[in-house]
C-alpha positions as CSV (number, residue, x, y, z in Angstrom):
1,X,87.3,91.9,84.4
2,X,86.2,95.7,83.9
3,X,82.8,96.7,82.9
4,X,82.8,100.1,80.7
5,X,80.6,102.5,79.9
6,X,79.7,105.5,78.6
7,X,78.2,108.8,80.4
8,X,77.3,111.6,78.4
9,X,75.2,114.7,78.7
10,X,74.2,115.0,74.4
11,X,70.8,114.0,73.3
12,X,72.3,112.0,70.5
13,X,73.4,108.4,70.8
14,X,77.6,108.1,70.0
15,X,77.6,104.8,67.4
16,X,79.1,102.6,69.7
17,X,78.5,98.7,71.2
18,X,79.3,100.0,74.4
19,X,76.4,101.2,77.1
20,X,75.7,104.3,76.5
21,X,73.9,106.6,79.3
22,X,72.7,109.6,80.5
23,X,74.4,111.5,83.5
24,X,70.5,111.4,85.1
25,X,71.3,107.5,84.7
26,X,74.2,107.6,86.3
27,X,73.3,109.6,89.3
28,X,70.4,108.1,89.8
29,X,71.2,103.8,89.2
30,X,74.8,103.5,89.9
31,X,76.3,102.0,92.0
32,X,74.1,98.5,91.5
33,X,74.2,95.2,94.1
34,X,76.9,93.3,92.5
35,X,78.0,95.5,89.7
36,X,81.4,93.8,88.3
37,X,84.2,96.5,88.4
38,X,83.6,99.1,85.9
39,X,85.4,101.8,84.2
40,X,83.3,105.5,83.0
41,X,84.3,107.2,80.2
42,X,82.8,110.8,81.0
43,X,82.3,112.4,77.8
44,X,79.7,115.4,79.4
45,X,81.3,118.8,79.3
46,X,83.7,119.3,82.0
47,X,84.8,122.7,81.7
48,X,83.2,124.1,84.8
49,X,83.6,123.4,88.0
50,X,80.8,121.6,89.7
51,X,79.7,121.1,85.9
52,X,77.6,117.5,85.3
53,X,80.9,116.6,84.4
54,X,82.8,117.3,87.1
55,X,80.4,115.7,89.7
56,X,80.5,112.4,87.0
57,X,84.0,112.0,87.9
58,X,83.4,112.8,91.0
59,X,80.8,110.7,91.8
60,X,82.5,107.7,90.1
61,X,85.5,108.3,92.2
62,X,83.6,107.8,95.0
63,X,82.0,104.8,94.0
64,X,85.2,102.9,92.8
65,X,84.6,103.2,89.5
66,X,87.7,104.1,87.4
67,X,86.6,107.2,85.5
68,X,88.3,109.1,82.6
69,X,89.4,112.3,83.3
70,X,89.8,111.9,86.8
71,X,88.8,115.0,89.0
72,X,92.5,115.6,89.4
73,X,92.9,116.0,85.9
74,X,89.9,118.2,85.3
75,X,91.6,120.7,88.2
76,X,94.7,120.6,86.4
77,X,92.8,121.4,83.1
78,X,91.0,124.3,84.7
79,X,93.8,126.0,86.1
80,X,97.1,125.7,84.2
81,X,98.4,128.2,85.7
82,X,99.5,126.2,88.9
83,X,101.5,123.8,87.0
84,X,103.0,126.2,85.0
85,X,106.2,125.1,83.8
86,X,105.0,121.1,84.1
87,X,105.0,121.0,79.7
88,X,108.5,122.4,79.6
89,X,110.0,118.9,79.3
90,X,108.1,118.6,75.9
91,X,109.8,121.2,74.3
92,X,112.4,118.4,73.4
93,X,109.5,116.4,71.1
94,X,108.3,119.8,69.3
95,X,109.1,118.7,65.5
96,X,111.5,121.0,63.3
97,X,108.3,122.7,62.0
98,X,107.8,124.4,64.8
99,X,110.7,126.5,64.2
100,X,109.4,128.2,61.7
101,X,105.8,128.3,63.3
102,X,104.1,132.2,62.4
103,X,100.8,131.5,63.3
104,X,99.3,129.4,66.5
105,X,98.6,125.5,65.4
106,X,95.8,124.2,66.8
107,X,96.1,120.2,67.8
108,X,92.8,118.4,68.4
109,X,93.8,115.3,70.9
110,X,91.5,112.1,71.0
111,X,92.5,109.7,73.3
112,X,96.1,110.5,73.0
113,X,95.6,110.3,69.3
114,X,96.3,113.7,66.8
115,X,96.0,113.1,62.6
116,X,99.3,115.0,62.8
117,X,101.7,113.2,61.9
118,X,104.4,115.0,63.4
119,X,102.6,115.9,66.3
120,X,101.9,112.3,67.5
121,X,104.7,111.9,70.1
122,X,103.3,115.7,72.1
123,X,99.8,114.2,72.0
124,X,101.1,111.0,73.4
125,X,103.0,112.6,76.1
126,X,99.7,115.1,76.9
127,X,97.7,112.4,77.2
128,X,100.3,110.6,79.6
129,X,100.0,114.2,81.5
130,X,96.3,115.0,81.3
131,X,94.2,111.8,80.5
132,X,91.1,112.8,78.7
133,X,89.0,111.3,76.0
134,X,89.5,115.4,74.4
135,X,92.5,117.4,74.4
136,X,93.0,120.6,72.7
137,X,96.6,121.7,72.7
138,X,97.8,125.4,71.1
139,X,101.2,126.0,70.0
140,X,102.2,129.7,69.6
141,X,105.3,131.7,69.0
142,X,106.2,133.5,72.4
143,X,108.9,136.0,73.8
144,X,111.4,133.2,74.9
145,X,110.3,130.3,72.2
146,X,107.1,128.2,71.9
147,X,104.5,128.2,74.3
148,X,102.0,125.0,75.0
149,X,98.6,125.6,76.0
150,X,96.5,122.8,77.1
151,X,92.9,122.7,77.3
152,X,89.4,120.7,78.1
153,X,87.8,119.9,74.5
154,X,84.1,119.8,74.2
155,X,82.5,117.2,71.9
156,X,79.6,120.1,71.2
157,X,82.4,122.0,69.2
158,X,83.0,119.2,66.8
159,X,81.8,119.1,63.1
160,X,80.1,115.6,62.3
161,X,83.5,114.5,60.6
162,X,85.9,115.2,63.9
163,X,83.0,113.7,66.0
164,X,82.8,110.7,63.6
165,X,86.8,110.6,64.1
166,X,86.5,110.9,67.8
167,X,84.1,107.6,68.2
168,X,86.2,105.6,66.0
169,X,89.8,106.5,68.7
170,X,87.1,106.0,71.5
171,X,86.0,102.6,69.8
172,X,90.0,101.9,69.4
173,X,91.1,103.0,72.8
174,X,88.5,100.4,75.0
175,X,89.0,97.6,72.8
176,X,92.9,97.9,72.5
177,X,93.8,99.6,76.1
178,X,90.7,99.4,77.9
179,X,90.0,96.0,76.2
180,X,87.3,94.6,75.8
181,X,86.1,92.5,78.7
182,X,85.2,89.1,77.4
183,X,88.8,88.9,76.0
184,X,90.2,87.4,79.3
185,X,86.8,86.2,81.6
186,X,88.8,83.1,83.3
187,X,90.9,86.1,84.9
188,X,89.4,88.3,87.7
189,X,92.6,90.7,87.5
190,X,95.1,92.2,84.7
191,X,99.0,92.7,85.9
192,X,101.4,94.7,84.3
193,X,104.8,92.7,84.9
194,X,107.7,95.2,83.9
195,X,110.8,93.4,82.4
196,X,113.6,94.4,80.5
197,X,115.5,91.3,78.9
198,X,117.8,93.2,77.4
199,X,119.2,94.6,81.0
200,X,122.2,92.8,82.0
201,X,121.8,93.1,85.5
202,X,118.1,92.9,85.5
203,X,116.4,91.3,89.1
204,X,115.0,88.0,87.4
205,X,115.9,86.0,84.7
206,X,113.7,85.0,82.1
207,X,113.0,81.4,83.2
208,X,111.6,83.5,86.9
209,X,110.0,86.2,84.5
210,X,108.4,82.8,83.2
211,X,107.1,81.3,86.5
212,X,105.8,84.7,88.0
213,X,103.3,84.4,85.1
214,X,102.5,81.1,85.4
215,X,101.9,81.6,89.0
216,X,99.5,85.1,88.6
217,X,97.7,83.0,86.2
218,X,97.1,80.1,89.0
219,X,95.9,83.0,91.6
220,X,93.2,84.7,88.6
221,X,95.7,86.7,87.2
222,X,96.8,87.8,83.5
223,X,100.2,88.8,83.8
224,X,101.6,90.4,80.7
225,X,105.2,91.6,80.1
226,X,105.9,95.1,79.2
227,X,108.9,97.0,78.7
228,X,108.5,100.6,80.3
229,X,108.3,102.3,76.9
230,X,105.3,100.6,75.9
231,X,103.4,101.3,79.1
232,X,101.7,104.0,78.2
233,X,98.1,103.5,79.7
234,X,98.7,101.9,83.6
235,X,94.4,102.2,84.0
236,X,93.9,98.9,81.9
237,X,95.8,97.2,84.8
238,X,95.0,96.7,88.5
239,X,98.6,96.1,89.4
240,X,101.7,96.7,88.7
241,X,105.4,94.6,89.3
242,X,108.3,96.1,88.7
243,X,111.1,93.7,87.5
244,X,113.7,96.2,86.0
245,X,116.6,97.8,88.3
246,X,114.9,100.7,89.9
247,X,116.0,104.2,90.0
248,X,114.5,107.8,90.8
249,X,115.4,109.5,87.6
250,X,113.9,106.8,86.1
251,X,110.8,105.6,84.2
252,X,110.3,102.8,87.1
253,X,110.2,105.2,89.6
254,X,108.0,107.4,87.2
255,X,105.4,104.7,86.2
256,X,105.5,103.1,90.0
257,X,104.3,106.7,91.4
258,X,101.6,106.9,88.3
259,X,100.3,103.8,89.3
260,X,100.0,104.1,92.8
261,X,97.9,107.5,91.8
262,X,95.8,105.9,89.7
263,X,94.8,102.9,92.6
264,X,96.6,100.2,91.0
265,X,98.9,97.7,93.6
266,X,102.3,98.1,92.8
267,X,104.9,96.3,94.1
268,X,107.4,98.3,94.9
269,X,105.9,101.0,95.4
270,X,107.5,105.0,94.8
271,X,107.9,105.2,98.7
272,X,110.0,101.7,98.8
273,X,111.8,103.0,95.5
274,X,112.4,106.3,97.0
275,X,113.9,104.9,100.3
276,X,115.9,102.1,98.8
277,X,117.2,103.7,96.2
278,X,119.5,106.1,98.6
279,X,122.1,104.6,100.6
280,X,121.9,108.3,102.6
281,X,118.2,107.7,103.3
282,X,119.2,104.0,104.7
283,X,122.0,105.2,107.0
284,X,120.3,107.6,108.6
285,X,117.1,105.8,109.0
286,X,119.1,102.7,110.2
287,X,121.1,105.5,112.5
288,X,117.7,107.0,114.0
289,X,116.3,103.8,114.0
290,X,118.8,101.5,115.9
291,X,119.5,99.2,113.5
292,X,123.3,97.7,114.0
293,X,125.0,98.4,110.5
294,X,128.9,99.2,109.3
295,X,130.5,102.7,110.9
296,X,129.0,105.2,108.0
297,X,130.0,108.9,108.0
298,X,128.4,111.2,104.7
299,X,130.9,113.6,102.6
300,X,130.3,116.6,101.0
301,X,133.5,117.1,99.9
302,X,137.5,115.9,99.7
303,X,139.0,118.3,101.9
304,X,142.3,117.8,104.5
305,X,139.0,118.2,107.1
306,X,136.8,116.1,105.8
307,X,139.5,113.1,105.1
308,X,141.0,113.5,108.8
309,X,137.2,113.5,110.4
310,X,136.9,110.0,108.0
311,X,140.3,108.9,108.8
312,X,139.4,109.1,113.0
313,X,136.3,107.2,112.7
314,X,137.1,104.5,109.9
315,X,140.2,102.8,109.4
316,X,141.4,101.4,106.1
317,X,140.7,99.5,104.0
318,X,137.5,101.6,104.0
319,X,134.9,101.5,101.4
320,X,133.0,104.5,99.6
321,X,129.4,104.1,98.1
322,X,127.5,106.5,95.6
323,X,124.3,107.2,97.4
324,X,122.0,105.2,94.0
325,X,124.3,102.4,93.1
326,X,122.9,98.9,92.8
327,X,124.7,95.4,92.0
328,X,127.5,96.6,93.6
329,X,128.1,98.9,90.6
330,X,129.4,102.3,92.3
331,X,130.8,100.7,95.0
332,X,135.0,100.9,96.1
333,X,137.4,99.8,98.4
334,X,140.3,102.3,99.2
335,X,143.2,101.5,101.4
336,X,145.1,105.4,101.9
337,X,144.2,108.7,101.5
338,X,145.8,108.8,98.5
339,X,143.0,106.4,96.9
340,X,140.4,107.9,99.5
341,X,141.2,111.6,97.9
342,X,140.7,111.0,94.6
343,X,138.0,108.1,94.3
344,X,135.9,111.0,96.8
345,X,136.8,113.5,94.0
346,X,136.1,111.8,91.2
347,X,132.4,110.6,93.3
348,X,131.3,114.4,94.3
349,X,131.3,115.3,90.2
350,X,128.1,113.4,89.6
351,X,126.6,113.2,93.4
352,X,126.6,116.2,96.2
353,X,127.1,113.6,99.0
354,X,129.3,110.5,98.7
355,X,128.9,107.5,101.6
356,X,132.2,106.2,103.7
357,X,131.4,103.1,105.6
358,X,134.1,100.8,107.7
359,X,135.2,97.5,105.3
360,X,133.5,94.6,107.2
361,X,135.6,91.1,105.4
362,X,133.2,88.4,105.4
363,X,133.4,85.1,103.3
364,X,129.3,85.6,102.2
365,X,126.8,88.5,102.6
366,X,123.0,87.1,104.1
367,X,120.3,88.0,101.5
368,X,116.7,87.5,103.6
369,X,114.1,87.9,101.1
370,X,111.0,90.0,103.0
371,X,107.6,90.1,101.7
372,X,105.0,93.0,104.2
373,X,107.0,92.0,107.2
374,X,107.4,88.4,106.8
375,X,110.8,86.5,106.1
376,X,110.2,84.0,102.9
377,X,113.6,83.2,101.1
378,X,117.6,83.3,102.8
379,X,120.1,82.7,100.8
380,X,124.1,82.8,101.2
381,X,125.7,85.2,98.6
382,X,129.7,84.2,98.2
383,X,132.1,86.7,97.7
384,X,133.3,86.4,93.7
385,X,136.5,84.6,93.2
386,X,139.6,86.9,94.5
387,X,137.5,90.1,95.2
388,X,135.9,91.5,97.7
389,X,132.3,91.7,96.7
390,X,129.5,89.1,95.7
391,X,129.9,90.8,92.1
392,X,133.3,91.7,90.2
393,X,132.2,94.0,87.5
394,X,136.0,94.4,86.5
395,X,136.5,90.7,85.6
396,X,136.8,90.3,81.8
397,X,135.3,86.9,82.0
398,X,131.9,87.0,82.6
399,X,132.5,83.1,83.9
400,X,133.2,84.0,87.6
401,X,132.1,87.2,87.7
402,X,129.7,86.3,90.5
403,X,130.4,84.3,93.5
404,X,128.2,81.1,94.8
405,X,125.4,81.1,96.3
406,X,123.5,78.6,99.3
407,X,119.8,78.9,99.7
408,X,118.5,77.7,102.6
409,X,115.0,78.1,104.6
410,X,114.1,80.8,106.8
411,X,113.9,78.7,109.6
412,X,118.1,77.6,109.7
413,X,118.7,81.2,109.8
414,X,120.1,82.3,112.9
415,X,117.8,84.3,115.0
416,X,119.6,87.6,115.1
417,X,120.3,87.6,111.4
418,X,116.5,87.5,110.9
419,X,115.2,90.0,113.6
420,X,117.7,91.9,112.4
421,X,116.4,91.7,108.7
422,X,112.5,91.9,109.8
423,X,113.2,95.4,111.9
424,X,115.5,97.3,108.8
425,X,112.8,96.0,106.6
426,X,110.3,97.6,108.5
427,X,111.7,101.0,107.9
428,X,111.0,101.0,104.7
429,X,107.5,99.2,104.5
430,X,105.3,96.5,103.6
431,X,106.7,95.8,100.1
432,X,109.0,93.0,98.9
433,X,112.4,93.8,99.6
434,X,115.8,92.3,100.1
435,X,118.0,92.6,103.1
436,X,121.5,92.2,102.9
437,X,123.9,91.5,106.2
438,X,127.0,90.4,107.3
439,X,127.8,88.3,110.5
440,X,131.0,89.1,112.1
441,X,130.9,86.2,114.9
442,X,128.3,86.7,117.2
443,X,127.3,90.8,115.9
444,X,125.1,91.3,112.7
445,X,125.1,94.4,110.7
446,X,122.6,95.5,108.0
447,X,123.9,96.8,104.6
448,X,120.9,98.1,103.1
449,X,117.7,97.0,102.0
450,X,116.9,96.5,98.5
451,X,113.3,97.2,97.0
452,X,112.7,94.8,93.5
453,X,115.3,92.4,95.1
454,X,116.7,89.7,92.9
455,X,114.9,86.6,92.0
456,X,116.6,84.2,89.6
457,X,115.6,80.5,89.0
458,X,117.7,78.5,91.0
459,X,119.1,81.0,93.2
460,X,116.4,82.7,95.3
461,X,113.8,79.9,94.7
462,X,116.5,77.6,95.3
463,X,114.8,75.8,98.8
464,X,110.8,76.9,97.9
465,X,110.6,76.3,94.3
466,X,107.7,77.6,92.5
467,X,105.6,78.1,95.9
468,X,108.2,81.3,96.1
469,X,106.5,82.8,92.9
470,X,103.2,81.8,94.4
471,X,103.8,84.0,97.3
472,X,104.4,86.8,95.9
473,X,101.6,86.6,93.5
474,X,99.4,85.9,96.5
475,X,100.0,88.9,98.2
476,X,98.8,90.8,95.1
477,X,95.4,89.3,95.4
478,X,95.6,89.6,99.0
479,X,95.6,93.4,98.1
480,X,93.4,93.2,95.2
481,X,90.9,91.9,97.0
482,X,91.4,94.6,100.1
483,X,91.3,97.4,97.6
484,X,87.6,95.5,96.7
485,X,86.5,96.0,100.1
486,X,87.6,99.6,101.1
């Protein structure tokens, strides 16, 4: 439950039911002995450096108050010039207008809000970029197209219409994004869970999606659902789980790496994405590392070389991997050169590199669930009826599709299968993560780890039940609450 108020450095009173005070207040009474968490809206003039408003950010930054701007974005606002290049991407949501644009057009931005109409989507995204209760963005004809200039507004420049206009976005913006605090007092924490259920291969199903809430909400936390297009504003939130497929080139990755810059806990976070996500990343870390996995050799390309180096290190059936594939998805099993040749071919148009690894036959792959270090769920994955892999993606029936599955607690897991789990996971960090093996009699060998594993009702939960959800839940107020104290 957030606390917000308002710092200014103007005589006059903004006409608002919010608490409204003076920098001088600020520097002088905050923090206060038992103050509830509390978020600043810094409306004094931050043009300057070491300005009243630059030290109020500042100064709430240091005392753990979530302030808007941030100082980061009042050093981005006062020297464009080092991120030049960082507004290209929003050439693509310039409207047709601006085609025949002859003279500049001036866009004032409140709280990512502009009364243009066909400007809204470029003072969306600029607020996404620079967060600021005032924006000013210039469009101008240049040598090589538009150009989009992006500046620090000052409320002192406003007639008393814009400034009326301003109040009632800022009056808008805490009560719908910042939201009021009273709304949700029974909760000490707000989570941002992020779900697709349109995704066909997403990491929970709904009836999972439904008992992680009910669990945050048994631990003092509001989870809410959000699909990653409606996440615009991450500082309502303390944290952050992601339940989509993750990817780099992706808005999970993009929103996970927001979030952890703006303090929230997010699970996983842009490191774990980052690491998982790249099957070259995992073999060489495994490699450096010591961890026993599958004979893996990286290709660049298809040549006679390159396939004899593969051919004297890896017998066939061998199986190739794209560096980001997930679900088994991007994922083949070739038995000659022939099929080695051109599956490697056809990889190496869409990815530089291309994994080889030795084909391992096993009747299940181990799944050990691993929450910051700690084994918490094992299950048994089955290989799909007459394939290969747990998943057959080629099967027109989506009955059998997937193979069976065995859950079963930690502590019936072998020993070797679990140290062996525990010490890959550790590579990658603290997170939650899911690492897959195979057992060839007495020798284990890690696959890869997964960040955002899967967790389906009835599948992963199958042995703990709900107290799985209320694990993982726990370990965000475990973190909450350490944030609290640092």
């Amino acid at each position: 439950m957030y606390k917000t108020i308002l710092v200014t450095d103007r005589l006059e009173t903004p006409p608002l039911d919010l608490e409204v005070i003076t920098f001088e207040q600020y520097l002088e009474d905050y923090p206060k002995r038992g103050e509830p968490r509390t978020r600043v809206i810094n409306l004094c003039d931050t043009e300057h450096y070491l300005s009243r408003g630059y030290y109020c950010s500042l100064l709430a930054e240091s005392r753990r108050h979530r302030v808007l701007p941030s100082v980061n974005t009042i050093n981005d606002l006062s020297y464009p010039e080092d991120s030049a290049g960082s507004l290209d991407p929003l050439q693509t949501l310039f409207p047709k207008v601006v085609g025949e644009l002859n003279e500049p057009v001036v866009l004032d931005i409140y709280f990512g809000w502009t009364e243009a109409e066909e400007f809204k989507k470029i003072a969306r995204s600029l607020f996404d970029r620079y967060a600021s209760p005032f924006l000013t963005a210039t469009l101008t004809r240049g040598r090589n197209g538009i150009d989009l200039k992006v500046a620090q507004g000052n409320l002192a420049d406003l007639g008393t219409a814009e400034q009326s206009t301003f109040y009632d976005r800022l009056k808008i913006f805490t009560e719908q994004v910042w939201r009021s605090p009273n709304r949700r007092n029974k909760f000490r924490w707000d989570m941002a869970i992020l779900y697709d259920p349109e995704e066909a291969t997403a990491p929970s199903d709904a009836e999972a999606i439904k008992r992680f809430v009910k669990a945050a909400a048994k631990v003092g936390i509001q989870a809410e659902l959000v699909k990653s297009n409606e996440l615009k504003y991450l500082s309502q939130y303390d944290a952050l789980f992601i339940r989509e497929t993750t990817r780099i080139d992706h808005p999970t990755y993009r929103l996970a790496r927001k979030a952890e810059m703006e303090g929230l806990v997010v699970m996983d976070d842009p490191s774990s994405i980052m690491r998982c996500c790249n099957k070259i990343f995992l073999h060489d870390a495994f490699s450096y590392n010591k961890v026993q996995a599958p004979t893996t050799l990286v290709a660049a390309n298809s040549d006679s070389e390159t396939l004899e180096r593969i051919e004297g290190a890896i017998e066939y059936p061998m199986v190739l991997k794209m560096p980001e594939s997930s679900f088994s998805i991007g994922v083949y099993k070739v038995k000659d050169r022939d099929e080695l040749k051109v599956k490697l071919e056809t990889m190496l148009t869409t990815s530089a590199l291309a994994l080889v690894q030795e084909y391992l036959y096993t009747d299940f792959d181990w799944r050990i669930g691993v929450l910051n270090g700690r084994a918490i769920y094992a299950c048994k994955y089955f290989m799909a009826s007459d394939h290969w892999q747990i998943y057959n993606h080629d099967s027109k029936a989506k009955v059998g599709q997937a193979g069976g599955h065995k859950t079963i607690p930690t502590f019936e897991v072998p020993k070797n299968v679990l140290d062996a789990a525990l010490k890959a996971s550790s590579i990658i960090g603290n997170g939650l993560y899911g690492v897959d093996l195979k057992q060839v009699g007495k020798q284990v060998y890690v696959i890869e780890v997964n960040d955002n594993p899967s967790i389906e009702h009835e599948v992963e939960d199958g042995y703990l039940g709900d107290e799985l959800y209320m694990m993982i839940m726990q370990e965000f107020v475990n973190r909450l609450e350490k944030r609290g104290r640092t």
